[in-house]
BAVORO-808210 format. One record per residue: x, y, z of N, C-alpha, C, O in turn. Coordinates in pm, whole numbers, plus 50000, padded with zeros to 5 digits. Layout:
XYZXYZXYZXYZ ...
//
This chain:
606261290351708607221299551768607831293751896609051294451910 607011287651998607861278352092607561291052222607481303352210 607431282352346607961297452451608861303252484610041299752478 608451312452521609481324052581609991319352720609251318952818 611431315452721612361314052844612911326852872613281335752795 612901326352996613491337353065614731336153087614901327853176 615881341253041617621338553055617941343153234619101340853269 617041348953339617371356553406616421350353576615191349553587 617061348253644615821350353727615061357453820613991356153879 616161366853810615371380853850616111392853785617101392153712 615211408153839615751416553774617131417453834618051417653752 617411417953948619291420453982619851415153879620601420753800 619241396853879620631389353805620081394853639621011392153564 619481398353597619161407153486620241419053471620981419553373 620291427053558620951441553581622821432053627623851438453606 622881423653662624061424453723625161414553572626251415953518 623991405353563624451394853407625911389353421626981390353360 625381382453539626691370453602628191381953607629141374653578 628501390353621629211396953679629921407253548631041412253555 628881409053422629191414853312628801427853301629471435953237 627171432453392626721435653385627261454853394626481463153345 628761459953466628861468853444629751472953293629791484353247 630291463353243630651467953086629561467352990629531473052881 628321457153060627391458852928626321473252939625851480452850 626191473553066625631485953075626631502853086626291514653100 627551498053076628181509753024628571512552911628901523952881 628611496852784628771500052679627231507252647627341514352548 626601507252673624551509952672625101522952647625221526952531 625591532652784625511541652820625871549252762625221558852721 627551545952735628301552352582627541553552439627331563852375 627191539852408626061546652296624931555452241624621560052131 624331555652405623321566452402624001580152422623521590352372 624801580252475625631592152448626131601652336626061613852320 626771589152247627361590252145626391598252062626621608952007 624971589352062623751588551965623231606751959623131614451864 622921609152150622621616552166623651631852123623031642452114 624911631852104625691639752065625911639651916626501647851845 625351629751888625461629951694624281635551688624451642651589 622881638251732621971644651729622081661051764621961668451666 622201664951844622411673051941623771681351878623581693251901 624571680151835625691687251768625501694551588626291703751563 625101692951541624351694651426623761705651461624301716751462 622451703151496621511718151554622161729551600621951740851558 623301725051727623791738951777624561743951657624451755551619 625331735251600626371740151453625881751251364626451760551307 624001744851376623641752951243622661764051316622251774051257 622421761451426621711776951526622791784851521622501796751504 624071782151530625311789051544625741800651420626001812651424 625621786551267625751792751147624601804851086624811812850994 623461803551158622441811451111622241822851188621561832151145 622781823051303622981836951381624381842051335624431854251351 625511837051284626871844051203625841854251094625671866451092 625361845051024624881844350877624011864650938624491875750918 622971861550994621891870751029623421883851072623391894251005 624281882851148625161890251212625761896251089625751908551095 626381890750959626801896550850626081899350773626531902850664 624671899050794623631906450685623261917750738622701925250659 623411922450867622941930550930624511939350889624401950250833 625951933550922627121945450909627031950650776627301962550759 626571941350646626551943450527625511951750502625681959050404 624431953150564623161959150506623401974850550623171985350490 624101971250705624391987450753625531991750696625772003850703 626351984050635627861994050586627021995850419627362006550368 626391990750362625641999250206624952005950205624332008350101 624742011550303623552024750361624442039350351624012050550322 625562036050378626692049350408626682055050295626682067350291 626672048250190627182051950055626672062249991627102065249880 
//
């Protein structure tokens, strides 16, 4: 396997990455974003659809009672 070189020699020049370091960590940032809203959007959609759902079983159940 060979050793492990370090590309960096410290954490700044790690975090800073010869002067790249705010598009690469903002492309980071955007993705976890993204990730986190492709997760996170779904659930509320369908907490959303299942309280409609419960809301028209309840108008339906009380308007066939009248009859």
């Amino acid at each position: 396997m060979g050793d492990v070189e370090m590309k960096f020699d410290s954490l700044e020049a790690f975090i800073l990455m010869d002067g790249h370091g705010a598009f690469v960590w903002f492309a980071y940032a955007i993705t976890l974003l993204v990730l986190s809203i492709n997760l996170w959007w779904p659930r509320r959609v369908r907490k959303q659809l299942i309280k409609m759902e419960k809301n028209f079983r309840k108008r339906v159940d009380a308007g066939s009672g009248e009859r």
